[in-house]
PQR file with spaces between the fields and no chain letter, atoms N, CA, C, O and H, PARSE charges and radii, in Angstrom:
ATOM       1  N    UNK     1     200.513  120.439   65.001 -0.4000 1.5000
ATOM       2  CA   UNK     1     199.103  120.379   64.736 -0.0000 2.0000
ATOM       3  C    UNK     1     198.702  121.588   63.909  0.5500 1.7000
ATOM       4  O    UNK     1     199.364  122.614   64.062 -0.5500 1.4000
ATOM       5  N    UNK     2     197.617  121.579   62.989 -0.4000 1.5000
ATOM       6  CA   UNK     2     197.165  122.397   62.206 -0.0000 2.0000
ATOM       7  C    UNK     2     195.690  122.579   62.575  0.5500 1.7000
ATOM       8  O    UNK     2     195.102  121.641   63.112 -0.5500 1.4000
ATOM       9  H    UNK     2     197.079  120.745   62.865  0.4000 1.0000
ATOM      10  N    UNK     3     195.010  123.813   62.300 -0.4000 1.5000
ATOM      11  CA   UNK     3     193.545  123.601   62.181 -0.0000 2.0000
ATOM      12  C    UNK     3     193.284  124.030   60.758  0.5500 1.7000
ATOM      13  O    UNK     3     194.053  124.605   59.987 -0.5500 1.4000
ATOM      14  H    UNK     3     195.488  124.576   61.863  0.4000 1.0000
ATOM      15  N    UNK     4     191.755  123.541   60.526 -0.4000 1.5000
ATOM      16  CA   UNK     4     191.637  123.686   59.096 -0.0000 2.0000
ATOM      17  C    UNK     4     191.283  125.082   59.131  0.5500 1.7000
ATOM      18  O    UNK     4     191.394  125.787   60.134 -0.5500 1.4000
ATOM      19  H    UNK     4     191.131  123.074   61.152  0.4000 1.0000
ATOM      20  N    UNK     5     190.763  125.544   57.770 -0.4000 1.5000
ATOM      21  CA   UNK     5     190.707  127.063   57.727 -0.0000 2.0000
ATOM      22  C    UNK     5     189.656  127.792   58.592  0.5500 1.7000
ATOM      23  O    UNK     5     189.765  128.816   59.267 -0.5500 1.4000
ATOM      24  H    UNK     5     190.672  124.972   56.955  0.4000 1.0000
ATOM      25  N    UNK     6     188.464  126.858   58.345 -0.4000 1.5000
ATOM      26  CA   UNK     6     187.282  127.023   58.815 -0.0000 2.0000
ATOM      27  C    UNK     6     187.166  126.667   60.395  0.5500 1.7000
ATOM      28  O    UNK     6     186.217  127.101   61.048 -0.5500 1.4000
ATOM      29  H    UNK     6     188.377  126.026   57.796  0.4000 1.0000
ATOM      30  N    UNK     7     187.975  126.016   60.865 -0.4000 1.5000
ATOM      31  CA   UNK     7     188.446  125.510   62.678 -0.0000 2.0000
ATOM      32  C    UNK     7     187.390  124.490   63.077  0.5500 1.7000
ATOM      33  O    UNK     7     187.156  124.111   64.225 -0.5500 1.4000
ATOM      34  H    UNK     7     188.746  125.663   60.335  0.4000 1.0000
ATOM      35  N    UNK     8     186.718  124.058   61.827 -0.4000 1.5000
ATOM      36  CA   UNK     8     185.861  122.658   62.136 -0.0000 2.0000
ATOM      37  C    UNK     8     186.771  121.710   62.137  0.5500 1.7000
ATOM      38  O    UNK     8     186.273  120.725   62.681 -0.5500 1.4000
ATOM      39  H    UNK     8     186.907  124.366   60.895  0.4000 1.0000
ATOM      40  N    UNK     9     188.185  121.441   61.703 -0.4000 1.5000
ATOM      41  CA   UNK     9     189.230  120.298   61.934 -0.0000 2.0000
ATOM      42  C    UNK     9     190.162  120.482   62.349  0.5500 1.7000
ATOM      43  O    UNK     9     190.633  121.600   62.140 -0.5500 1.4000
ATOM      44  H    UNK     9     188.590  122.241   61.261  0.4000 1.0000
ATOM      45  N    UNK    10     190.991  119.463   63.202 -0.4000 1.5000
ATOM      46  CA   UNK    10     192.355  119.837   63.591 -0.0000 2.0000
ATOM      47  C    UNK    10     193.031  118.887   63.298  0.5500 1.7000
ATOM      48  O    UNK    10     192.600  117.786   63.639 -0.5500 1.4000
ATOM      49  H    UNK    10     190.608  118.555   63.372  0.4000 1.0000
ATOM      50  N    UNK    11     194.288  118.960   62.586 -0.4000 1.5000
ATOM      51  CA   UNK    11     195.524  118.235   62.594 -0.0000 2.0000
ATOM      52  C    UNK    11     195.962  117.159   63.508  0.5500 1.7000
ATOM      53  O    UNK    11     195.537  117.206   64.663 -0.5500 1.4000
ATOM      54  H    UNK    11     194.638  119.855   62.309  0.4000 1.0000
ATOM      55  N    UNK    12     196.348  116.688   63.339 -0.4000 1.5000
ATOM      56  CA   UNK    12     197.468  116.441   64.245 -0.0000 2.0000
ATOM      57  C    UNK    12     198.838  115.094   64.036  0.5500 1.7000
ATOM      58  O    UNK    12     198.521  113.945   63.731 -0.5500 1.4000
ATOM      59  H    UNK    12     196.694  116.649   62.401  0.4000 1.0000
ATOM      60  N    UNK    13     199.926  115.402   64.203 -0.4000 1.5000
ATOM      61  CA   UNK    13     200.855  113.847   63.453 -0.0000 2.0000
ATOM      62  C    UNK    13     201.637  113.678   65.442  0.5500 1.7000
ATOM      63  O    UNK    13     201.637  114.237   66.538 -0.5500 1.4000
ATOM      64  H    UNK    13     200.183  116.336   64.451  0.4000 1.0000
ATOM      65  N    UNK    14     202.227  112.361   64.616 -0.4000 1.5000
ATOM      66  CA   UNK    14     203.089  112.055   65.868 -0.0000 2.0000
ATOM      67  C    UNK    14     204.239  111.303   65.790  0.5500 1.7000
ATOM      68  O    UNK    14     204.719  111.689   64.724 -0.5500 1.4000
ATOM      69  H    UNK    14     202.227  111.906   63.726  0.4000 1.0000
ATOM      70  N    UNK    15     204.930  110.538   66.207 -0.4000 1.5000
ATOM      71  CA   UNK    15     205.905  109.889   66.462 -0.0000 2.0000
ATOM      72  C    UNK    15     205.664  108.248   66.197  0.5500 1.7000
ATOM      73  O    UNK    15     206.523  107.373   66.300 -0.5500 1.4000
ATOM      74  H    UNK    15     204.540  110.225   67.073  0.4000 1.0000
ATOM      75  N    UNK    16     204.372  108.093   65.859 -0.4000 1.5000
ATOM      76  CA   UNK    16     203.369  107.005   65.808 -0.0000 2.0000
ATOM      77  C    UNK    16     203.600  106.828   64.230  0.5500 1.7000
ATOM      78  O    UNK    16     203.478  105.681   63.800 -0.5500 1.4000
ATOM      79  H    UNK    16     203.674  108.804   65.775  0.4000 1.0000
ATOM      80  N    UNK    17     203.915  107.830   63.342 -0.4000 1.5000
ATOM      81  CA   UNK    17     203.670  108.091   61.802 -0.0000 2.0000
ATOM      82  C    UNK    17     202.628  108.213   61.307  0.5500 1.7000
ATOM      83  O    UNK    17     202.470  108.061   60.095 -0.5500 1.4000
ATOM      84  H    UNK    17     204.014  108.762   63.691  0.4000 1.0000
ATOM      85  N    UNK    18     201.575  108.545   62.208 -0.4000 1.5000
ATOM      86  CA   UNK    18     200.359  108.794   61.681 -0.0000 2.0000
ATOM      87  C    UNK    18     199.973  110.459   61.590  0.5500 1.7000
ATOM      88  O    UNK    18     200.192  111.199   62.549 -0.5500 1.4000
ATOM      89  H    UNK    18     201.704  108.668   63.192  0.4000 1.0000
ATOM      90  N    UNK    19     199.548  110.806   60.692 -0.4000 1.5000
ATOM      91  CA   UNK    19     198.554  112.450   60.640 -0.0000 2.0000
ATOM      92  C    UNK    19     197.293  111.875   60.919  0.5500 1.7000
ATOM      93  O    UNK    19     196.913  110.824   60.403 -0.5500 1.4000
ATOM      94  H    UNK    19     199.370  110.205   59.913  0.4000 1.0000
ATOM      95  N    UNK    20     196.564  112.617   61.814 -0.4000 1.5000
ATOM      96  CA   UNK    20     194.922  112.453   62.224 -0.0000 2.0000
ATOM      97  C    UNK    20     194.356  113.573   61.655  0.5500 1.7000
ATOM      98  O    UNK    20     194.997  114.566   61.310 -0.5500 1.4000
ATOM      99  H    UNK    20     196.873  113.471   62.234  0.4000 1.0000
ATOM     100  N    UNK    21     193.365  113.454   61.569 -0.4000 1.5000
ATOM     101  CA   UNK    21     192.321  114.796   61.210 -0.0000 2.0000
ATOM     102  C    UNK    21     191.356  114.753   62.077  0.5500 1.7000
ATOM     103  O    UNK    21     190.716  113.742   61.788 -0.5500 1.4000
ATOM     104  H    UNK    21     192.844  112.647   61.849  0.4000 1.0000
ATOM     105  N    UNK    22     190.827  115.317   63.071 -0.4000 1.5000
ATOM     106  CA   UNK    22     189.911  115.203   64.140 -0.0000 2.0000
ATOM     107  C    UNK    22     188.448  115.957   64.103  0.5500 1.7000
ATOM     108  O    UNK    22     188.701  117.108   64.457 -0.5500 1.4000
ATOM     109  H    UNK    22     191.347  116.138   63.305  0.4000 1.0000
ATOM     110  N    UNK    23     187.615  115.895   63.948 -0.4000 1.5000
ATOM     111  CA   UNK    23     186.306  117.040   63.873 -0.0000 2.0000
ATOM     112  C    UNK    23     186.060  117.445   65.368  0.5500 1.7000
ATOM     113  O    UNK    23     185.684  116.750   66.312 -0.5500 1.4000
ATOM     114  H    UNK    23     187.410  114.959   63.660  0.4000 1.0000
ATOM     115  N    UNK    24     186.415  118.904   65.297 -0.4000 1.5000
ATOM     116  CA   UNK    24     186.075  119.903   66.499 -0.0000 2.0000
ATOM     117  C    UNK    24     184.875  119.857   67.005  0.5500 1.7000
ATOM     118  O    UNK    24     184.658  120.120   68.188 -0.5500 1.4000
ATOM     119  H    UNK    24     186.721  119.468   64.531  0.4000 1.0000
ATOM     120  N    UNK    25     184.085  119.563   66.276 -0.4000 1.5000
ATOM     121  CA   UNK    25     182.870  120.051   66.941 -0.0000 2.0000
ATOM     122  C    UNK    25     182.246  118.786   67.892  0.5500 1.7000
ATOM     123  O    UNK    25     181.309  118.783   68.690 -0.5500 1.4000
ATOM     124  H    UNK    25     184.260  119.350   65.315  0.4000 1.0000
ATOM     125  N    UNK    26     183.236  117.649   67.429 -0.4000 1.5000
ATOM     126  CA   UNK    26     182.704  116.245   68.623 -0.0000 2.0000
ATOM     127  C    UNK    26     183.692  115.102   69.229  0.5500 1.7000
ATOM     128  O    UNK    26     183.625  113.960   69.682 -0.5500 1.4000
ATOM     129  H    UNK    26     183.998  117.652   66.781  0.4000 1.0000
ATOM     130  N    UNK    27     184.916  116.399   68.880 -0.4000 1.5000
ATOM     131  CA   UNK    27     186.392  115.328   68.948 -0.0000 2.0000
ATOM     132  C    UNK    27     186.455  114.030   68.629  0.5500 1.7000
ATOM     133  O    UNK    27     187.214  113.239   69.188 -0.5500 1.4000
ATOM     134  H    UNK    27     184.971  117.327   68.511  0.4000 1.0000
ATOM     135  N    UNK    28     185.546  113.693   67.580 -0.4000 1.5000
ATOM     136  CA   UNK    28     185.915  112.213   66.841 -0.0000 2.0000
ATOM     137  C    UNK    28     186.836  112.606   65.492  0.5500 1.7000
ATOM     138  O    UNK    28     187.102  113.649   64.894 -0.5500 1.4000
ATOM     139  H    UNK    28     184.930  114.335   67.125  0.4000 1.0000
ATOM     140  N    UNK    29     187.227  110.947   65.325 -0.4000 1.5000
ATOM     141  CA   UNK    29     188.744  110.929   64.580 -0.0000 2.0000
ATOM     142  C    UNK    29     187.544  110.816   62.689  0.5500 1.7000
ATOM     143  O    UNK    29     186.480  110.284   62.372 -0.5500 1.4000
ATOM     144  H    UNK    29     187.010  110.100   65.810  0.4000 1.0000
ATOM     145  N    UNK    30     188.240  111.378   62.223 -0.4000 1.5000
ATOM     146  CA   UNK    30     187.324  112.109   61.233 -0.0000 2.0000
ATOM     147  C    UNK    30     188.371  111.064   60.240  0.5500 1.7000
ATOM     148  O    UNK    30     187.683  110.504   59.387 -0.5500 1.4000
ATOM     149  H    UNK    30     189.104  111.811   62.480  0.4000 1.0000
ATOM     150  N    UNK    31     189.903  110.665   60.151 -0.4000 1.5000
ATOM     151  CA   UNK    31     190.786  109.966   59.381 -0.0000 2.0000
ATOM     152  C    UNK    31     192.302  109.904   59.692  0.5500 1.7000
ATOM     153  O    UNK    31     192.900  110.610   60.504 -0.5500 1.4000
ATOM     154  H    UNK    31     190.463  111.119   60.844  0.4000 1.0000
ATOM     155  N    UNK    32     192.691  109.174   59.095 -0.4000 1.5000
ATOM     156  CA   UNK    32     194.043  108.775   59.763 -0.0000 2.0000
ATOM     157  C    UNK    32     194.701  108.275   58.733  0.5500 1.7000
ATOM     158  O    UNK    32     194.174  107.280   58.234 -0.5500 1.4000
ATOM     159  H    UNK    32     192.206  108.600   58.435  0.4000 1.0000
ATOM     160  N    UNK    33     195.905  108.730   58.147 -0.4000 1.5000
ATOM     161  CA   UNK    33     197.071  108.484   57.187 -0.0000 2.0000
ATOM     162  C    UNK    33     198.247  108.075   57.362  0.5500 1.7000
ATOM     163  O    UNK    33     198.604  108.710   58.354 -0.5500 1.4000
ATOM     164  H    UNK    33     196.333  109.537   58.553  0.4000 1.0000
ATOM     165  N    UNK    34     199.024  107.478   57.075 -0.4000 1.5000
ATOM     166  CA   UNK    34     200.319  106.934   57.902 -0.0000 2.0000
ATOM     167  C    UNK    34     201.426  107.107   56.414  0.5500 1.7000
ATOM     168  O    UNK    34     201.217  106.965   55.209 -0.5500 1.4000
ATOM     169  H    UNK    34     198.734  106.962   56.270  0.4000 1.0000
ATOM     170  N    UNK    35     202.732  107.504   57.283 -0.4000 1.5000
ATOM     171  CA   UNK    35     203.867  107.698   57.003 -0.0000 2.0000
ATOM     172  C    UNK    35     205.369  106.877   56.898  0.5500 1.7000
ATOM     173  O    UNK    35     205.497  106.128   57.866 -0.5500 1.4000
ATOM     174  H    UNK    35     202.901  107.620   58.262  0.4000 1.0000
ATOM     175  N    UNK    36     206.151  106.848   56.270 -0.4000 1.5000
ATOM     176  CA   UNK    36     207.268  105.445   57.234 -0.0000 2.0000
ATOM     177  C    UNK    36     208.076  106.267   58.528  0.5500 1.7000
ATOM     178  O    UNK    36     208.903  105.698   59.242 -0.5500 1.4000
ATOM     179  H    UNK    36     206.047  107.456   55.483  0.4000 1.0000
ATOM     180  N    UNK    37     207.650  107.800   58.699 -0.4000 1.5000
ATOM     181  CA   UNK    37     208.501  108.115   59.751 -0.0000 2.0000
ATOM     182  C    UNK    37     207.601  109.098   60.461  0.5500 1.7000
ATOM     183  O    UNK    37     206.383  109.246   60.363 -0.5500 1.4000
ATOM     184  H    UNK    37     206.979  108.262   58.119  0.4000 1.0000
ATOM     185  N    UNK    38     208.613  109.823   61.302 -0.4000 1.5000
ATOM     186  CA   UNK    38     207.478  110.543   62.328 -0.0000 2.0000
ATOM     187  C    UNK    38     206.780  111.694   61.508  0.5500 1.7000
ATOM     188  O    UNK    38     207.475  112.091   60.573 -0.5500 1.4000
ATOM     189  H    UNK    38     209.602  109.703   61.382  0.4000 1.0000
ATOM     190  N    UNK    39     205.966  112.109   61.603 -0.4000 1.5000
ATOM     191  CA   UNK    39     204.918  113.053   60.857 -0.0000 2.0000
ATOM     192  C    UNK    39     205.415  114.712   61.757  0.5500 1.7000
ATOM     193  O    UNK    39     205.074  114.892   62.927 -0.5500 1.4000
ATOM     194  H    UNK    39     205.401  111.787   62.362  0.4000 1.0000
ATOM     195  N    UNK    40     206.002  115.471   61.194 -0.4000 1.5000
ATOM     196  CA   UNK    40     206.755  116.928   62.002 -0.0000 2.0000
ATOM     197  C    UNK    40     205.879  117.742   61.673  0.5500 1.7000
ATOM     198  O    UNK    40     205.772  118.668   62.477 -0.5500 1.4000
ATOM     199  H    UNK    40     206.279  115.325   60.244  0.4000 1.0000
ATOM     200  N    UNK    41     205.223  117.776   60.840 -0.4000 1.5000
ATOM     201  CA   UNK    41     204.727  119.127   59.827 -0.0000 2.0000
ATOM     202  C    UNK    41     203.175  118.710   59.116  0.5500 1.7000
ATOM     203  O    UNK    41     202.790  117.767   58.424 -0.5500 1.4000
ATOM     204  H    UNK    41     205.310  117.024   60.187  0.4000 1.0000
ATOM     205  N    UNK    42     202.472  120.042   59.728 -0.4000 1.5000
ATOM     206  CA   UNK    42     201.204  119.584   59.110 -0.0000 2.0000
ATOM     207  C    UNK    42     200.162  120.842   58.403  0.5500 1.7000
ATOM     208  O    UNK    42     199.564  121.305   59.375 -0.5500 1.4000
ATOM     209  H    UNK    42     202.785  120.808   60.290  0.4000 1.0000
ATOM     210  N    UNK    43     199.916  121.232   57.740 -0.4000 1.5000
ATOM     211  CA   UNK    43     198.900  122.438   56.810 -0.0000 2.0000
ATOM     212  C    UNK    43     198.083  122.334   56.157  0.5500 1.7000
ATOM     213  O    UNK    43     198.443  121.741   55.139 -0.5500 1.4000
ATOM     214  H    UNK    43     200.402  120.856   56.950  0.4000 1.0000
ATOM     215  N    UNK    44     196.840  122.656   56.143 -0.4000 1.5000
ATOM     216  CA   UNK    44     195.474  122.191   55.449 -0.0000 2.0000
ATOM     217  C    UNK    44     195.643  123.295   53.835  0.5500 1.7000
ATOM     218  O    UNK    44     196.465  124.211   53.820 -0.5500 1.4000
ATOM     219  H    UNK    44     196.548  123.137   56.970  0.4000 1.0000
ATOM     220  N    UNK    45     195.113  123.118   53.117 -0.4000 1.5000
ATOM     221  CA   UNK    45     195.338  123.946   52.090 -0.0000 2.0000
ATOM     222  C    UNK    45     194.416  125.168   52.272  0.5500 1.7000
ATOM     223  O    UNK    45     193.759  125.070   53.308 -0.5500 1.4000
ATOM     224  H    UNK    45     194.446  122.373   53.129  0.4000 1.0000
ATOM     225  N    UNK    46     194.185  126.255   51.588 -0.4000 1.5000
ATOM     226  CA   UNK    46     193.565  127.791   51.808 -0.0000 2.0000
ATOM     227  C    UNK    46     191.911  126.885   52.010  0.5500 1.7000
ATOM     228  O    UNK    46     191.251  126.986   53.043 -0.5500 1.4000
ATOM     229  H    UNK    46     194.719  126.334   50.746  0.4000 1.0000
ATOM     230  N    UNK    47     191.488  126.057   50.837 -0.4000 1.5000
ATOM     231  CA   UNK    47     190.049  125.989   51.144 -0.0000 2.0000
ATOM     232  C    UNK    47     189.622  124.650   51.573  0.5500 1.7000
ATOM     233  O    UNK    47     188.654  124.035   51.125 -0.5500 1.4000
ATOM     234  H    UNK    47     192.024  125.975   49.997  0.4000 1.0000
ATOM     235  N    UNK    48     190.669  124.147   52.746 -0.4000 1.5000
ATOM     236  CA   UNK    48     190.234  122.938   53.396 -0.0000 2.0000
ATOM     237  C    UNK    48     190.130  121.694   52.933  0.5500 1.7000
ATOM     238  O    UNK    48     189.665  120.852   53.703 -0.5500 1.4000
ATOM     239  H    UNK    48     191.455  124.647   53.110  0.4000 1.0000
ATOM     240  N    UNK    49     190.510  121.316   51.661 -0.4000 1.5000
ATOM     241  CA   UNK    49     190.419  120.025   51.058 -0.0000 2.0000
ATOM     242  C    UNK    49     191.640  119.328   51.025  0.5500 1.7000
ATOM     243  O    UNK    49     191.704  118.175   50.597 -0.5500 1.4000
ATOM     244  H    UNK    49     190.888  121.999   51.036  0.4000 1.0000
ATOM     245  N    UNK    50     192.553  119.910   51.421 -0.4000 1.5000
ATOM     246  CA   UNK    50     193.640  119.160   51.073 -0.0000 2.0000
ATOM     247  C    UNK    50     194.799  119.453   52.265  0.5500 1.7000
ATOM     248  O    UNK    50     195.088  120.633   52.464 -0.5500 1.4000
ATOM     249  H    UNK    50     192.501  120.846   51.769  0.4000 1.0000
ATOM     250  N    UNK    51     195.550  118.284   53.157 -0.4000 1.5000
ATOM     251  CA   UNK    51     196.283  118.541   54.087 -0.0000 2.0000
ATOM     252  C    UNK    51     197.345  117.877   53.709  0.5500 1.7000
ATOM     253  O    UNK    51     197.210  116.728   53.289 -0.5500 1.4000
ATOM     254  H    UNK    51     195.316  117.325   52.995  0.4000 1.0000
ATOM     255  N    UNK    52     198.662  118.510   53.792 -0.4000 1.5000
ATOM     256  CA   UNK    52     199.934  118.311   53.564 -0.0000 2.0000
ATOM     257  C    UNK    52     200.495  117.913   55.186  0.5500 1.7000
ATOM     258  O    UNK    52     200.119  118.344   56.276 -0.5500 1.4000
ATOM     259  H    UNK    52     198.771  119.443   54.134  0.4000 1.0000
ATOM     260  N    UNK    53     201.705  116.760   54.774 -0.4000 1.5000
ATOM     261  CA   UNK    53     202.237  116.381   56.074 -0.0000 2.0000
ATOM     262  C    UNK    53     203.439  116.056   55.819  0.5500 1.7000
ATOM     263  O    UNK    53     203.756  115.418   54.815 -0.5500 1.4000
ATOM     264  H    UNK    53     202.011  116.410   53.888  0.4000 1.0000
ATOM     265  N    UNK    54     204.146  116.408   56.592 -0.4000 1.5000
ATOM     266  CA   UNK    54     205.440  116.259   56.108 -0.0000 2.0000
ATOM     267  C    UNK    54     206.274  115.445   57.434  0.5500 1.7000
ATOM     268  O    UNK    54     206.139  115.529   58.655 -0.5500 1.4000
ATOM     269  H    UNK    54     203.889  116.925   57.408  0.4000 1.0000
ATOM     270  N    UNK    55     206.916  114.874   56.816 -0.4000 1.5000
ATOM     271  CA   UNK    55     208.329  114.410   57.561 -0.0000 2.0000
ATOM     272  C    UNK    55     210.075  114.735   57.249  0.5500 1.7000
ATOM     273  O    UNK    55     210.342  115.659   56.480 -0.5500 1.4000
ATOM     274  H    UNK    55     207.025  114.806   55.824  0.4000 1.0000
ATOM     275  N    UNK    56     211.017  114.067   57.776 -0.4000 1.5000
ATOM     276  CA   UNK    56     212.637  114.289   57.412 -0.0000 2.0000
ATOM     277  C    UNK    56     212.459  114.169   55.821  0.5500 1.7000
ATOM     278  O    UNK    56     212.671  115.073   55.012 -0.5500 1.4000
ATOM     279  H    UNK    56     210.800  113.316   58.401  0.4000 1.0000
ATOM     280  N    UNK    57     212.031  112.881   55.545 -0.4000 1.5000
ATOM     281  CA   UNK    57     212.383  112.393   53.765 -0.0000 2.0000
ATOM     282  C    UNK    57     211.094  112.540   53.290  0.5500 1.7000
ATOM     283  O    UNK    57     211.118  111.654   52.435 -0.5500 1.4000
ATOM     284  H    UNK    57     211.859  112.146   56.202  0.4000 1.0000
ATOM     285  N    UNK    58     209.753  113.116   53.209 -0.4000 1.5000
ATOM     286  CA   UNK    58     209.172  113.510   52.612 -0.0000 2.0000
ATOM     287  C    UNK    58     207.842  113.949   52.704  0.5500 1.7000
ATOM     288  O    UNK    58     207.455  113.729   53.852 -0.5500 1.4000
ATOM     289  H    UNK    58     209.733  113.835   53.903  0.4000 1.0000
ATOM     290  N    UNK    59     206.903  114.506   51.973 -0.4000 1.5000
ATOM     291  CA   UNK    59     205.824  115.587   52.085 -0.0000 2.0000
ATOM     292  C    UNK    59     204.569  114.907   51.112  0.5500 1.7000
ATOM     293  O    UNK    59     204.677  114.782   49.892 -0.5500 1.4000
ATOM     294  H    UNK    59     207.217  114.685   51.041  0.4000 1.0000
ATOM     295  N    UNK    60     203.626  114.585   51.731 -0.4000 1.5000
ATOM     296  CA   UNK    60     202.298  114.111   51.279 -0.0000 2.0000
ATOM     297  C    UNK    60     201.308  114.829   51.544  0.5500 1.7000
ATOM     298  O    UNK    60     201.134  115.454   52.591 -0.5500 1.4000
ATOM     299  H    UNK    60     203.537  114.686   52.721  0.4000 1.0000
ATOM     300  N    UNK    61     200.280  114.763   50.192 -0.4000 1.5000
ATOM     301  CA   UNK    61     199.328  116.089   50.015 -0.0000 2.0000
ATOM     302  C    UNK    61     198.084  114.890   49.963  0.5500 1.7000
ATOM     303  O    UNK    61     198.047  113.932   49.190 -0.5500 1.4000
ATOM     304  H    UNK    61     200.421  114.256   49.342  0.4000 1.0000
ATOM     305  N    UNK    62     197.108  115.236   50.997 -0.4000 1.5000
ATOM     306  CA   UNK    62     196.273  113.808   51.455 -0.0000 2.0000
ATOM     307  C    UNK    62     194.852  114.579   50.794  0.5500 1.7000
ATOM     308  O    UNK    62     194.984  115.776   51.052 -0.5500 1.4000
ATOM     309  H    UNK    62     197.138  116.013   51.625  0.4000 1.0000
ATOM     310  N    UNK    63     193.677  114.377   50.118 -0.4000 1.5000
ATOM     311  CA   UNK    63     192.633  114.628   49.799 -0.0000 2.0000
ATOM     312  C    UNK    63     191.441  113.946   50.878  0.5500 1.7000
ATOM     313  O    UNK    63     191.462  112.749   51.166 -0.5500 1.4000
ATOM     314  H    UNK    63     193.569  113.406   49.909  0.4000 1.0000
ATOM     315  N    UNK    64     190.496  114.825   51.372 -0.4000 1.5000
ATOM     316  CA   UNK    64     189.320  113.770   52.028 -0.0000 2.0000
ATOM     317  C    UNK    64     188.622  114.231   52.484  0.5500 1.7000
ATOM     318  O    UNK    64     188.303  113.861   53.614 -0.5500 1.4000
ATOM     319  H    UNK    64     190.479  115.797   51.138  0.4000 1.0000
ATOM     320  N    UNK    65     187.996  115.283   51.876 -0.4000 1.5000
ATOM     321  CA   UNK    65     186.683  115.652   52.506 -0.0000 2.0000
ATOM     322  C    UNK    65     185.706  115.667   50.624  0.5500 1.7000
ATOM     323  O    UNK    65     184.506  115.933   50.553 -0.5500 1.4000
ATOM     324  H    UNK    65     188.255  115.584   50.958  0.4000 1.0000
């Protein structure tokens, strides 16, 4: 799990192949991206617009705010 820079979002992937993005301030699911494998690795970029997720075979840079 990652939080964003600002700690208004949190990360999170799973075994499911999905990365979530969650908003802190009301624990609703803010978006949801899917992978073909489990999601290991997750980092928001320096100014919050952009979250990278990675798995075994590869690394996606997701835009959405």
């Amino acid at each position: 799990m990652a939080f964003s820079p600002d700690s208004t979002q949190l990360a999170t992937g799973s075994e499911d192949r999905a990365a979530r993005v969650w908003d802190t301030t009301n624990a609703r699911l803010v978006c949801r991206m899917f992978h073909e494998d489990p999601v290991l690795s997750l980092a928001f970029s320096p100014d919050g617009t952009y979250l990278a997720s990675g798995t075994q075979r590869a690394v996606r840079v997701w835009a959405f705010r």
